[in-house]
Kinemage of the C-alpha trace (Angstrom):
@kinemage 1
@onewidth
@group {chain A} dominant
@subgroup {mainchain}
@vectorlist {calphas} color= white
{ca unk a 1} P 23.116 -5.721 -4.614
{ca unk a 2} L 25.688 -5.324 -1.663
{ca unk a 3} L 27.126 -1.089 -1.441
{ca unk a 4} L 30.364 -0.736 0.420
{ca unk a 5} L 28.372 -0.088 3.936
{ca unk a 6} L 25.778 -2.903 3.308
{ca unk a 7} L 28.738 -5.385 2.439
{ca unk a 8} L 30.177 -3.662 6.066
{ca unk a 9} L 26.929 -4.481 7.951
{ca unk a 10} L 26.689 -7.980 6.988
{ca unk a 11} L 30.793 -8.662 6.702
{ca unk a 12} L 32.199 -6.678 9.800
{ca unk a 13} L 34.981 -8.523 9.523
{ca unk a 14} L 35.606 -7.393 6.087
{ca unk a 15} L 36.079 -3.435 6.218
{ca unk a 16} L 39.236 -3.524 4.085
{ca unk a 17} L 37.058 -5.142 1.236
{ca unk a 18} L 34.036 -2.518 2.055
{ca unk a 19} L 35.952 -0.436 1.145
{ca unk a 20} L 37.304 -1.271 -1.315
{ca unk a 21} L 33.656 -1.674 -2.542
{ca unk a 22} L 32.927 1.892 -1.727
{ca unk a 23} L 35.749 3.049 -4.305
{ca unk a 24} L 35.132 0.888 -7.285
{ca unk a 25} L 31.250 2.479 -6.947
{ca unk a 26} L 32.556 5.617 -6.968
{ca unk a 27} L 35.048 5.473 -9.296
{ca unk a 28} L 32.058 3.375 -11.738
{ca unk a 29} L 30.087 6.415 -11.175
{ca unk a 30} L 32.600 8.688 -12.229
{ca unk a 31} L 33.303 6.790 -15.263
{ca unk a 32} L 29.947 6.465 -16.743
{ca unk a 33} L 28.371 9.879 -15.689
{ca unk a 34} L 31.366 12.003 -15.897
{ca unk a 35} L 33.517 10.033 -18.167
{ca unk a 36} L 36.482 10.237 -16.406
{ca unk a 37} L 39.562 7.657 -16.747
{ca unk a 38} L 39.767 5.149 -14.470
{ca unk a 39} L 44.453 5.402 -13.007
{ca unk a 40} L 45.597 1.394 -13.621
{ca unk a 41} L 47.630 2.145 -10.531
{ca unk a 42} L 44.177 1.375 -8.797
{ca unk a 43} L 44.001 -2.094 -10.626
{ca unk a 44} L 47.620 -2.793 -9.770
{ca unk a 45} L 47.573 -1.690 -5.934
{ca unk a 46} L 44.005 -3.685 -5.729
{ca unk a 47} L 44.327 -6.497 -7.151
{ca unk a 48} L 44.600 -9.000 -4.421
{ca unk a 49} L 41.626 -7.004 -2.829
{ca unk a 50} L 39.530 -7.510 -5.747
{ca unk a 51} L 39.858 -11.430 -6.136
{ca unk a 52} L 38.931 -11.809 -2.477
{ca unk a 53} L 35.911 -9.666 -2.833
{ca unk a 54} L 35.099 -11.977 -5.158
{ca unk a 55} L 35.964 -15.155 -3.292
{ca unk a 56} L 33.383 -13.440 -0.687
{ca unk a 57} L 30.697 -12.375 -2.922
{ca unk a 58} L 30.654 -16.728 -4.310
{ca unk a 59} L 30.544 -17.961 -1.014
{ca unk a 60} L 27.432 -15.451 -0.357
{ca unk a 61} L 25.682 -16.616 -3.371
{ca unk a 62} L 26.491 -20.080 -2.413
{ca unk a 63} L 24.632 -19.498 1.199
């Protein structure tokens, strides 16, 4: 499974979307250990981020 710096190292190209990464496993983390609420502002302002993450992630698995 690809973290937000692995993604990096094999996608240099993509740092906008490693990061992106990077949040959503921190914010995961702070959801299920912490049980914290997740702002939908971050959905909203991501969105476009997040479908070509995973337009990225299908071509990998295609490869």
């Amino acid at each position: 499974m690809y973290t937000g710096i692995g993604f990096l190292l094999k996608n240099s190209n993509c740092e906008f979307e490693a990061n992106l990464i990077s949040q959503m496993s921190y914010l995961r983390n702070r959801l299920n250990y912490y049980g914290k609420e997740i702002d939908f502002g971050f959905y909203g302002k991501n969105r476009d981020g997040f479908g070509k993450i995973i337009g990225l992630l299908k071509e990998l698995v295609k490869k």
